[in-house]
C-alpha positions in Angstrom: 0.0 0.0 0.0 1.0 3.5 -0.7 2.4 5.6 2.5 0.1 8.6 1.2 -3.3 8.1 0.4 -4.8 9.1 -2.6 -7.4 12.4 -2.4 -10.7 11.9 -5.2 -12.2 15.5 -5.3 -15.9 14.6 -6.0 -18.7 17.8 -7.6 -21.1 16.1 -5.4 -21.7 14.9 -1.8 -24.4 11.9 -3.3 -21.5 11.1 -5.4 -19.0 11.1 -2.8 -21.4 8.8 -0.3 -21.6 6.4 -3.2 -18.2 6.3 -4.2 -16.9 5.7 -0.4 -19.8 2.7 -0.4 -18.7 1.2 -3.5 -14.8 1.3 -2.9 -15.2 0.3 1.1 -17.4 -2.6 0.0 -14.7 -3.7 -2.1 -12.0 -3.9 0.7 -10.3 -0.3 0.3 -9.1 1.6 2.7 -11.4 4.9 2.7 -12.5 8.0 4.6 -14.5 11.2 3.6 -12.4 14.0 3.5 -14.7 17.3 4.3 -14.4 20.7 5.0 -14.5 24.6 3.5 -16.7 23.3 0.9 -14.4 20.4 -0.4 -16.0 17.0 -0.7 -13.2 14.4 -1.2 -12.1 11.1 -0.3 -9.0 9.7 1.6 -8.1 6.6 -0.4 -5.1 4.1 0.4 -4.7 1.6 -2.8 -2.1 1.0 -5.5 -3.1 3.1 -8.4 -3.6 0.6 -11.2 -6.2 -1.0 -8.8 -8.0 2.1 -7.4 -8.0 3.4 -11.2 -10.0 0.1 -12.2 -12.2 0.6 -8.9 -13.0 4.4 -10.3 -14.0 3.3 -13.9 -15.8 0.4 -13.0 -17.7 3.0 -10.6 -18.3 5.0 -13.7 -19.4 2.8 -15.3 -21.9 1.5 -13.2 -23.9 3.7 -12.2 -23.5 5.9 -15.0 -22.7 8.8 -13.3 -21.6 11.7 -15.8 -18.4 12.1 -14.7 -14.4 11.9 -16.2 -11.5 10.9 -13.9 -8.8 13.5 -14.2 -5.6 13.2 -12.7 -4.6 16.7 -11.2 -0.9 15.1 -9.2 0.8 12.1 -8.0 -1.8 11.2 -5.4 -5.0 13.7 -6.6 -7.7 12.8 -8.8 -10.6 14.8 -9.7 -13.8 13.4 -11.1 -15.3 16.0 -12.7 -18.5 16.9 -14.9 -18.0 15.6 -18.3 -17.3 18.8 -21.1 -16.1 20.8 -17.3 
């Protein structure tokens, strides 16, 4: 496992909830990460897996969102066309 977790900025606190559900469900290591109007998630995974985690997520329910990588350990999953 990473020393650093990964942070997944979410547009959306419905998406964040069901994104937490989904990965914790699957065995990662995850916490909500709130405050001054972020909504983001603390996620401890190798990337290749947590990667496959988020497009399978996508996938599945559809949700209208792209991942975007912003550093090292950030991710954004934004609005598609945002």
């Amino acid at each position: 496992m990473p020393a650093r977790p990964a942070e997944i900025d979410l547009p959306r606190v419905v998406d964040r909830d069901d994104l937490f559900f989904a990965l914790h469900t699957r065995g990662f290591d995850v916490e909500p990460l709130d405050g001054d109007e972020r909504c983001a998630l603390a996620v401890r995974a190798d990337e290749p897996d947590l990667l496959n985690a988020l497009e399978e997520w996508l996938a599945t329910t559809g949700a209208p969102l792209v991942t975007e990588r912003v550093s090292k350990t950030e991710y954004l999953l934004r609005p598609v066309g945002a």
